[in-house]
PDBQT receptor file of N, H, CA, C and O in Angstrom, charges set to zero:
ATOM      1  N   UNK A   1      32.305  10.641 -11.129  1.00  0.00    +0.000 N 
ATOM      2  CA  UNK A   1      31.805  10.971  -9.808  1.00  0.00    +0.000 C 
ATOM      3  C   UNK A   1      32.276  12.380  -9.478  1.00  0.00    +0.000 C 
ATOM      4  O   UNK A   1      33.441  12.657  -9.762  1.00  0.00    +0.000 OA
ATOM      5  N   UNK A   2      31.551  13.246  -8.945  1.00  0.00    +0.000 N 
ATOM      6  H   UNK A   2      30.604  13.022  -8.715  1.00  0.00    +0.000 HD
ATOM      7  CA  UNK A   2      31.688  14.442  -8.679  1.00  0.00    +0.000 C 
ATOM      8  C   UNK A   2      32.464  14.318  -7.444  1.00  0.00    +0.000 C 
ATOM      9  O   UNK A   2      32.376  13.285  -6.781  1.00  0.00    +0.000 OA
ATOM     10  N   UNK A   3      33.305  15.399  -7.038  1.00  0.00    +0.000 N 
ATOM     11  H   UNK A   3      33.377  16.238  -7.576  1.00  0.00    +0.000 HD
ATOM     12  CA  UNK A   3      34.350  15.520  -6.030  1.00  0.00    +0.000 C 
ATOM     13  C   UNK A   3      33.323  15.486  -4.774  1.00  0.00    +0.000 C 
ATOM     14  O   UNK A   3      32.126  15.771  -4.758  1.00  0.00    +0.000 OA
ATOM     15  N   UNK A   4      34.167  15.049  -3.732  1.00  0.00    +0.000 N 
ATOM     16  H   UNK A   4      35.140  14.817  -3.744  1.00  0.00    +0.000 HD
ATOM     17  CA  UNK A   4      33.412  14.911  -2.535  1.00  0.00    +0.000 C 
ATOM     18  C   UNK A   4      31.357  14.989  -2.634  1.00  0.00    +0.000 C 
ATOM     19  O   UNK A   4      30.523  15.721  -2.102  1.00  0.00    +0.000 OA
ATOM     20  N   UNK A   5      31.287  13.952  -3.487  1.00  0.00    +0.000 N 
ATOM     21  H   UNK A   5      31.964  13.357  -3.919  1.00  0.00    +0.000 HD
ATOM     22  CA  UNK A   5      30.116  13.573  -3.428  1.00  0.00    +0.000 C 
ATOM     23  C   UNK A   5      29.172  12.502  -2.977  1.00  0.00    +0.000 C 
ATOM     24  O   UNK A   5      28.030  12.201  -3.325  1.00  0.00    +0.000 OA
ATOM     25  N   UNK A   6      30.374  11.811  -1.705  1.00  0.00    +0.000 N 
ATOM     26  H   UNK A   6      31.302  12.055  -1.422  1.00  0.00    +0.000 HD
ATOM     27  CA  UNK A   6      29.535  11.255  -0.852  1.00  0.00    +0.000 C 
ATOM     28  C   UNK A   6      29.542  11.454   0.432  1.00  0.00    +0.000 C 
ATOM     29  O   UNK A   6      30.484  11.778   1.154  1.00  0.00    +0.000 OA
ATOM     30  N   UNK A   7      28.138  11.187   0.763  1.00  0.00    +0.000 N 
ATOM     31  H   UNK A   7      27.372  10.923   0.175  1.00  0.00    +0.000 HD
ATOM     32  CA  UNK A   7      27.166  12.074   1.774  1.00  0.00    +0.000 C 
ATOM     33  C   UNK A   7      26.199  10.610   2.820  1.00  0.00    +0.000 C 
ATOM     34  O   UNK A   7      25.407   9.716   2.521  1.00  0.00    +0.000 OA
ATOM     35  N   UNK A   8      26.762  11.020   3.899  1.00  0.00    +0.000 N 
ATOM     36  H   UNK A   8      27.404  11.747   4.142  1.00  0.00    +0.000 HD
ATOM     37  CA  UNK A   8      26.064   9.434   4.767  1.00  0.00    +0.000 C 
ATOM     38  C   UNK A   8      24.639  10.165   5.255  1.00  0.00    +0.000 C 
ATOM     39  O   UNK A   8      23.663   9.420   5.343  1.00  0.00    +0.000 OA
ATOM     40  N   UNK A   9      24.447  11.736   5.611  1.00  0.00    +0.000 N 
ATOM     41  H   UNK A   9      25.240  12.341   5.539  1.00  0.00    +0.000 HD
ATOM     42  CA  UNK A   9      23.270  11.321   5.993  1.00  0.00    +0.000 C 
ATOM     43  C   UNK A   9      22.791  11.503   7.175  1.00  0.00    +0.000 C 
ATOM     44  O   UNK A   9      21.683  11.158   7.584  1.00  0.00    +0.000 OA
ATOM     45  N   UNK A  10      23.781  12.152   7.847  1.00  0.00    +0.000 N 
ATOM     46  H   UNK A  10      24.682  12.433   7.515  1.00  0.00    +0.000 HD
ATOM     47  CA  UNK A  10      23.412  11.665   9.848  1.00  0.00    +0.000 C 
ATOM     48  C   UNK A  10      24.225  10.689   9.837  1.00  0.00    +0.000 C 
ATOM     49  O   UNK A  10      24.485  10.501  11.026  1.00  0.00    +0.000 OA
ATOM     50  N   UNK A  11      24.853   9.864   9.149  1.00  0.00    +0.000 N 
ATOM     51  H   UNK A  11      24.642  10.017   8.184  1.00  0.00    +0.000 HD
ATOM     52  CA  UNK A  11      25.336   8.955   9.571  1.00  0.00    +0.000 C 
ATOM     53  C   UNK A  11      27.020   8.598   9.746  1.00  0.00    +0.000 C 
ATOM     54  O   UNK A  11      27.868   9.321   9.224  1.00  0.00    +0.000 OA
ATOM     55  N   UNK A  12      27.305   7.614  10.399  1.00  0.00    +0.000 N 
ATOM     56  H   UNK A  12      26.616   7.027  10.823  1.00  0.00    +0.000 HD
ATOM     57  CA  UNK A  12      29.070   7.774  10.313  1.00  0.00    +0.000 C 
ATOM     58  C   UNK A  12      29.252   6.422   9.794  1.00  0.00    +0.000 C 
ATOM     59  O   UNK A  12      28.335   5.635   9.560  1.00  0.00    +0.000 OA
ATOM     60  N   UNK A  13      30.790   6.158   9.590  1.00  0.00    +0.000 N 
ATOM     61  H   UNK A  13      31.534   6.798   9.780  1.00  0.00    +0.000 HD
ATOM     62  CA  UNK A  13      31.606   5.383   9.308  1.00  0.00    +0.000 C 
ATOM     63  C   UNK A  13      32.875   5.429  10.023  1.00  0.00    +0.000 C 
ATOM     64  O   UNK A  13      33.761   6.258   9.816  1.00  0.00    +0.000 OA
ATOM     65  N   UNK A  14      32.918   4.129  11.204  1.00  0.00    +0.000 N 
ATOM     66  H   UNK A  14      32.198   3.456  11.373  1.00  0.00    +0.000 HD
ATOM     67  CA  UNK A  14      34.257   4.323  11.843  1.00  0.00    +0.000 C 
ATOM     68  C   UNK A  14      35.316   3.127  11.580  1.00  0.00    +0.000 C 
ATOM     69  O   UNK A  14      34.940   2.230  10.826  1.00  0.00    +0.000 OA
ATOM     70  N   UNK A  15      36.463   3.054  12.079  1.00  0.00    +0.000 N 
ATOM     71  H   UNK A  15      36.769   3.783  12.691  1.00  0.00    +0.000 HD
ATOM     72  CA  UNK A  15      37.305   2.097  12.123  1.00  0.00    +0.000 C 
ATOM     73  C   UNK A  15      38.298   2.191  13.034  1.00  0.00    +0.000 C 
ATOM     74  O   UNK A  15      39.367   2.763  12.816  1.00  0.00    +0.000 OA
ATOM     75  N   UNK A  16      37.881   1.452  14.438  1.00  0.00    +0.000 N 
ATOM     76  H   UNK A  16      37.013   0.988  14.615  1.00  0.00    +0.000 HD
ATOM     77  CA  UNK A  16      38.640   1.665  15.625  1.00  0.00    +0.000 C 
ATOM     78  C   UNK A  16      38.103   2.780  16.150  1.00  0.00    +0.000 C 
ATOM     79  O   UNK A  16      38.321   2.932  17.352  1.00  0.00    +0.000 OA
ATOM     80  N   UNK A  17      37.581   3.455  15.707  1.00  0.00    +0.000 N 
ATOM     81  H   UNK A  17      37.404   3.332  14.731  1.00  0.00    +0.000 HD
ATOM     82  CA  UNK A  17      36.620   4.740  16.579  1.00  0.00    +0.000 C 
ATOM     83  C   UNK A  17      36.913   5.784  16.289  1.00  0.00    +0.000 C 
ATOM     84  O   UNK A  17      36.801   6.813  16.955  1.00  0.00    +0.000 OA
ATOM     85  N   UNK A  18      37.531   5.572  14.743  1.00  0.00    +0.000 N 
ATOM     86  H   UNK A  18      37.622   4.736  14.201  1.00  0.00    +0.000 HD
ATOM     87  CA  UNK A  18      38.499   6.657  13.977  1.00  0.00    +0.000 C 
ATOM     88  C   UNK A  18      37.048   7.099  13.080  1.00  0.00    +0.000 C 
ATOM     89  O   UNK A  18      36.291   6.134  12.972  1.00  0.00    +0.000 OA
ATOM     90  N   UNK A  19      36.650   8.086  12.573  1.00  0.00    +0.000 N 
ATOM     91  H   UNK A  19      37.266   8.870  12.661  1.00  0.00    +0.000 HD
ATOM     92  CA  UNK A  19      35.879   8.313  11.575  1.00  0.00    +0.000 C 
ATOM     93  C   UNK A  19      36.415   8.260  10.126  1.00  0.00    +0.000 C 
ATOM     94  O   UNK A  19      37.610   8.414   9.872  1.00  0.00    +0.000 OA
ATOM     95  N   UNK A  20      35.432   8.023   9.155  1.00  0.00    +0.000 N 
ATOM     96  H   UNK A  20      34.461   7.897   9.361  1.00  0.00    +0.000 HD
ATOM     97  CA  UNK A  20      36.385   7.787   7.697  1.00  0.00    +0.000 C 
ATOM     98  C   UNK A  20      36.348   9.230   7.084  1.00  0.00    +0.000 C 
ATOM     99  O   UNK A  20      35.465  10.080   7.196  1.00  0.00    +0.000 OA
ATOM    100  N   UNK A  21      37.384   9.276   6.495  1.00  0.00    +0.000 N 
ATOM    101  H   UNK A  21      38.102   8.585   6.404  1.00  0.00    +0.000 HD
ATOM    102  CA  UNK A  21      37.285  10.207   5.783  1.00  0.00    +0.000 C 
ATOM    103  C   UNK A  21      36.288  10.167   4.197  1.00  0.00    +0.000 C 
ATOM    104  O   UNK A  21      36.320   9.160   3.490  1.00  0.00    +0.000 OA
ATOM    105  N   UNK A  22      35.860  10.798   4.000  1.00  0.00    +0.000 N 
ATOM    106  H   UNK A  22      35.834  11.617   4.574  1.00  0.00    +0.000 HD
ATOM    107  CA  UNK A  22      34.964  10.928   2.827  1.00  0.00    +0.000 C 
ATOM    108  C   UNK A  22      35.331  11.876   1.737  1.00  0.00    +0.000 C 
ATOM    109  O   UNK A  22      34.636  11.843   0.722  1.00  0.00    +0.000 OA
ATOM    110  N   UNK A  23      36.036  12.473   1.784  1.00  0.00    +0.000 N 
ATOM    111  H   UNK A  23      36.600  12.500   2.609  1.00  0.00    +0.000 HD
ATOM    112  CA  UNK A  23      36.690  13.761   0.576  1.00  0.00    +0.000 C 
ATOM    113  C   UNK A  23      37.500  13.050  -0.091  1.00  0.00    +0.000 C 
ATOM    114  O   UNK A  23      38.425  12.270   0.136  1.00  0.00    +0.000 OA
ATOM    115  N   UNK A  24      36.676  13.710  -1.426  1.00  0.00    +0.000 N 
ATOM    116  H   UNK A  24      35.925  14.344  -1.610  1.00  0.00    +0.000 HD
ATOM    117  CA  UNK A  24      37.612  12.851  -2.622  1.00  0.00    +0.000 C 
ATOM    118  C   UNK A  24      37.801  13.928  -3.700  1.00  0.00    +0.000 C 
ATOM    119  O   UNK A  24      37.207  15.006  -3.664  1.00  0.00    +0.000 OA
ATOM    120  N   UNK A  25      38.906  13.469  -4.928  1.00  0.00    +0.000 N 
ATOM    121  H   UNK A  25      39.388  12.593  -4.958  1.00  0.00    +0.000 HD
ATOM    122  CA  UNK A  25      38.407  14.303  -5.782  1.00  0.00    +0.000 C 
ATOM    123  C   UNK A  25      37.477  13.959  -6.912  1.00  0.00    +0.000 C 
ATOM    124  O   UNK A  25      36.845  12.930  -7.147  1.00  0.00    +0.000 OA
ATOM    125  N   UNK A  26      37.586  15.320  -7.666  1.00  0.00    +0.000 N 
ATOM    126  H   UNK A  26      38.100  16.156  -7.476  1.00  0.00    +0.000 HD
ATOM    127  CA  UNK A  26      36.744  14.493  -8.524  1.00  0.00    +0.000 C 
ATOM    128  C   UNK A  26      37.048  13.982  -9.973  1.00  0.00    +0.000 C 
ATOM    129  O   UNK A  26      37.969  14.514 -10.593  1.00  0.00    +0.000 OA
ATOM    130  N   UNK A  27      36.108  12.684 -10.705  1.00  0.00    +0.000 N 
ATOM    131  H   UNK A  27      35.360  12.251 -10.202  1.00  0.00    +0.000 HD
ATOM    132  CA  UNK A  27      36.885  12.186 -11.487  1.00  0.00    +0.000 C 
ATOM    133  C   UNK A  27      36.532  12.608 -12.882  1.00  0.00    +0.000 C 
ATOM    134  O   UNK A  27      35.460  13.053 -13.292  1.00  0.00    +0.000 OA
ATOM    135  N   UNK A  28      37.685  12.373 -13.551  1.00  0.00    +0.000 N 
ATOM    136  H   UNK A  28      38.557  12.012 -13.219  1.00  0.00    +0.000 HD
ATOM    137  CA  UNK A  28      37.520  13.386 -15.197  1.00  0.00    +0.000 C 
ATOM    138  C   UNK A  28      36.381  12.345 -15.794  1.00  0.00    +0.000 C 
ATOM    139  O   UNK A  28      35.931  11.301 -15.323  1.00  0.00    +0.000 OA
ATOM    140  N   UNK A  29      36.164  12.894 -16.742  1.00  0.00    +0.000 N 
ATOM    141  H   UNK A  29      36.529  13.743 -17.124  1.00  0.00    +0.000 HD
ATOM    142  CA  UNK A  29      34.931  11.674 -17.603  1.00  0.00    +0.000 C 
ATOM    143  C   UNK A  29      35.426  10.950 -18.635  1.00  0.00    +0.000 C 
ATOM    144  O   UNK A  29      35.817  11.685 -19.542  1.00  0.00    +0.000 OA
ATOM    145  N   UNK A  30      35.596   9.497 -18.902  1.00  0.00    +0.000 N 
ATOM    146  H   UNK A  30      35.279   8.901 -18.165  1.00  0.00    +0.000 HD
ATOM    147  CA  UNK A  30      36.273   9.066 -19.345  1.00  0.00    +0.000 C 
ATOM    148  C   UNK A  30      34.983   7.396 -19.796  1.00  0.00    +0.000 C 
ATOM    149  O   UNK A  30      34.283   6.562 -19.223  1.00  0.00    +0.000 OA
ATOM    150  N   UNK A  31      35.414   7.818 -21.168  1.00  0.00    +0.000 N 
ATOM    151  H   UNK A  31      35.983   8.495 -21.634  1.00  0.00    +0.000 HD
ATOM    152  CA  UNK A  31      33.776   7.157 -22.343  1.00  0.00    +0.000 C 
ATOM    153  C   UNK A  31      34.703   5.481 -22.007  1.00  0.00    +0.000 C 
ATOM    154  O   UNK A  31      34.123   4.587 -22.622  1.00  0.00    +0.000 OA
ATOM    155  N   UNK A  32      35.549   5.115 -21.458  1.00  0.00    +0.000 N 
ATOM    156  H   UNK A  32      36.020   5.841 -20.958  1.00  0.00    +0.000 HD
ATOM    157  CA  UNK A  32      35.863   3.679 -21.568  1.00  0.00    +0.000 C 
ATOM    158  C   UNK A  32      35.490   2.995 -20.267  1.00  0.00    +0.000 C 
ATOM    159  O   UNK A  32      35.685   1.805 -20.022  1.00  0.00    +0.000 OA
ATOM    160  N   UNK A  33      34.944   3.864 -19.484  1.00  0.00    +0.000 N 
ATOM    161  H   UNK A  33      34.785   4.831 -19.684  1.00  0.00    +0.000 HD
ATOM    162  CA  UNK A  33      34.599   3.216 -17.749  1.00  0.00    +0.000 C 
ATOM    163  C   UNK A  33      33.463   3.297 -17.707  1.00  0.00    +0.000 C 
ATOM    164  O   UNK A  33      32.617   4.184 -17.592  1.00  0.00    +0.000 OA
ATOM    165  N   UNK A  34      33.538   1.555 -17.885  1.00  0.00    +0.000 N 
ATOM    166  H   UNK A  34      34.225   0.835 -17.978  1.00  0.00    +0.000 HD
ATOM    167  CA  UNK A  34      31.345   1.463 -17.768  1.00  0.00    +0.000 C 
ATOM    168  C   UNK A  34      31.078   0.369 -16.241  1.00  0.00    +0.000 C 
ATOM    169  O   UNK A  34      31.819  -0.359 -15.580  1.00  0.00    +0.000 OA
ATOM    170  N   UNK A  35      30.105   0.622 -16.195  1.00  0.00    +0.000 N 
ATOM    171  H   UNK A  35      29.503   1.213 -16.732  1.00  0.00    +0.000 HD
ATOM    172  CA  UNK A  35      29.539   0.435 -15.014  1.00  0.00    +0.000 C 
ATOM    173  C   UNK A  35      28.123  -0.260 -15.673  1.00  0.00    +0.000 C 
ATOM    174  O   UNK A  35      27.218  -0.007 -16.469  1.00  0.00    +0.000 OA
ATOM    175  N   UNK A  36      28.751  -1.631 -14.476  1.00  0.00    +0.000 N 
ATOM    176  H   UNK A  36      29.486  -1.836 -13.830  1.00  0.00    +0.000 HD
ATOM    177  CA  UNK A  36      27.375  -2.763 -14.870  1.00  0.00    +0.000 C 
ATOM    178  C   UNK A  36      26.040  -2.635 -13.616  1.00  0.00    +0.000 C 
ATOM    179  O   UNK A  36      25.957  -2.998 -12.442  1.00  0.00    +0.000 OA
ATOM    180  N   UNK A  37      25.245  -2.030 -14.428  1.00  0.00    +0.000 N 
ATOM    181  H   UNK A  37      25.312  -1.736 -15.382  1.00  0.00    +0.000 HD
ATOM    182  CA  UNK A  37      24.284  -1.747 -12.946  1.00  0.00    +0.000 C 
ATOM    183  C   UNK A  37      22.988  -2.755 -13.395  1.00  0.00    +0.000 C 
ATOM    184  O   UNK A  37      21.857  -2.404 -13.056  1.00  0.00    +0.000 OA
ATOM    185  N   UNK A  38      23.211  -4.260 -14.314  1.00  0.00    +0.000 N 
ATOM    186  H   UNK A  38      24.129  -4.545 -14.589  1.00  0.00    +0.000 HD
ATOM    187  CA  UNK A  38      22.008  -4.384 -13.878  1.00  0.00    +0.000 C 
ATOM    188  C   UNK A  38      22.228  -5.730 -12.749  1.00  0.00    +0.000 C 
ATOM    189  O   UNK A  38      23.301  -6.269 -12.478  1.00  0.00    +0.000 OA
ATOM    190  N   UNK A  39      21.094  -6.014 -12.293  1.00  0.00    +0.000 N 
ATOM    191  H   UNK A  39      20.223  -5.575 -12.513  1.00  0.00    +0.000 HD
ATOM    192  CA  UNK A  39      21.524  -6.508 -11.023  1.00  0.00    +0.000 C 
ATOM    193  C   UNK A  39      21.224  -8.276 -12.098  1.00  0.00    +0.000 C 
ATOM    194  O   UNK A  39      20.683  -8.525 -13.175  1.00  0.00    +0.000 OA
ATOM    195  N   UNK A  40      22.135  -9.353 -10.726  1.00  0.00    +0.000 N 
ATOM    196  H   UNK A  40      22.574  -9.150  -9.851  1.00  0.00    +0.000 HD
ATOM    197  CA  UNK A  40      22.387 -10.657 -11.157  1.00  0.00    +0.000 C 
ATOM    198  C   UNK A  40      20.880 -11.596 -10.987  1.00  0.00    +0.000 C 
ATOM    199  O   UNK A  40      20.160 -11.666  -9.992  1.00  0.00    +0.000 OA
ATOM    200  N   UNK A  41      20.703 -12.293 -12.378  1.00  0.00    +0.000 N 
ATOM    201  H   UNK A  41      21.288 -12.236 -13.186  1.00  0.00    +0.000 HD
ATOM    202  CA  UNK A  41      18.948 -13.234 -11.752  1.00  0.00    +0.000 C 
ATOM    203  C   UNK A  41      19.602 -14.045 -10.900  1.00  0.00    +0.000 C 
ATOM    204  O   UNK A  41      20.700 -14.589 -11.020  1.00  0.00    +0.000 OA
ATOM    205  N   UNK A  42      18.494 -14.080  -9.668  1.00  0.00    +0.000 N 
ATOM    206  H   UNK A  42      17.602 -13.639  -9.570  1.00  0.00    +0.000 HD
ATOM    207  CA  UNK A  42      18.517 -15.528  -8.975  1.00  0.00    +0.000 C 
ATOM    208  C   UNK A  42      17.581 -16.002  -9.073  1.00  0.00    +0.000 C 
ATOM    209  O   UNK A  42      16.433 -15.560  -9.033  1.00  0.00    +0.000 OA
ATOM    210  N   UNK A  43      18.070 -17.196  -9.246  1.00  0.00    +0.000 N 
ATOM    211  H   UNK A  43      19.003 -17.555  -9.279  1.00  0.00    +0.000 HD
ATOM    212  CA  UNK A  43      17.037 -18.467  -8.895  1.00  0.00    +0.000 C 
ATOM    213  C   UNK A  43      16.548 -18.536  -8.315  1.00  0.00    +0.000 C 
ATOM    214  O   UNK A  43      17.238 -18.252  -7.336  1.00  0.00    +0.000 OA
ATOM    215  N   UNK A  44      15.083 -18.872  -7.807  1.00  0.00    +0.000 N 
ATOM    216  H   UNK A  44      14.522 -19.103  -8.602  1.00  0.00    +0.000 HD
ATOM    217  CA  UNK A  44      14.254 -19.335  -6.657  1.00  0.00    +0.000 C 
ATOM    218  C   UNK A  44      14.560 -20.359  -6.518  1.00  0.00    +0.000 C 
ATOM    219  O   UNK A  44      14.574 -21.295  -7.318  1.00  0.00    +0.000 OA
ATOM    220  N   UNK A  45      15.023 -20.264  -4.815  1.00  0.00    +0.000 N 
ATOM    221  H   UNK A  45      15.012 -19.504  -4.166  1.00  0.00    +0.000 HD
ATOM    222  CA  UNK A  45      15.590 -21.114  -4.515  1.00  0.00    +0.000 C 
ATOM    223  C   UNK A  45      13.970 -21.503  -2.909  1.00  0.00    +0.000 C 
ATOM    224  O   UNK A  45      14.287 -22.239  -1.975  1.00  0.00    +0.000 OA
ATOM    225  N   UNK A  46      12.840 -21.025  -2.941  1.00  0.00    +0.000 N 
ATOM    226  H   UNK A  46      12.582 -20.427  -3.700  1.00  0.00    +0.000 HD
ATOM    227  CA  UNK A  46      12.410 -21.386  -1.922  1.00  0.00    +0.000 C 
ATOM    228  C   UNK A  46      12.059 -22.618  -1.515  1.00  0.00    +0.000 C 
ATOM    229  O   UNK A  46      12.111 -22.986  -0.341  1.00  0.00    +0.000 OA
ATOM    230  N   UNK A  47      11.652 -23.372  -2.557  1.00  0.00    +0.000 N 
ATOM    231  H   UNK A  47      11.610 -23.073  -3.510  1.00  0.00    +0.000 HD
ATOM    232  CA  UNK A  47      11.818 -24.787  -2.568  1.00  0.00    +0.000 C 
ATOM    233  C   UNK A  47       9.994 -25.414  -2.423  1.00  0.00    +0.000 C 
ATOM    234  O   UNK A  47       9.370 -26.338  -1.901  1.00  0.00    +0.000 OA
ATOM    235  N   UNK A  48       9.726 -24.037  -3.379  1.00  0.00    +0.000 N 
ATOM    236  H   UNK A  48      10.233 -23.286  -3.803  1.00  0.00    +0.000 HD
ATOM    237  CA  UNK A  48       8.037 -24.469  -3.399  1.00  0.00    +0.000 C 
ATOM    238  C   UNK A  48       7.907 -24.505  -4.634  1.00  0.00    +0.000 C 
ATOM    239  O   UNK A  48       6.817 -24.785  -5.132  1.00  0.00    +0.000 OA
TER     240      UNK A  48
């Protein structure tokens, strides 16, 4: 993930009426951190 590379948009994020902070750094690249992006099947569950 690139350093401070998230971006709301117009939009906020509070907690208690505090805003979040969003600055990060950024992370080295590293071939052993995988990321499961496919999404989980569900069942139809509508009941038709």
């Amino acid at each position: 993930m690139l350093a401070d590379g998230l971006v709301l948009n117009g939009g906020t994020i509070q907690s208690g009426g505090v805003d979040a902070g969003l600055s990060h750094t950024g992370l080295g690249h590293d071939a052993n951190h995988k990321v499961n992006w496919h999404l989980p099947q569900q069942d139809d569950q509508s009941g038709t």
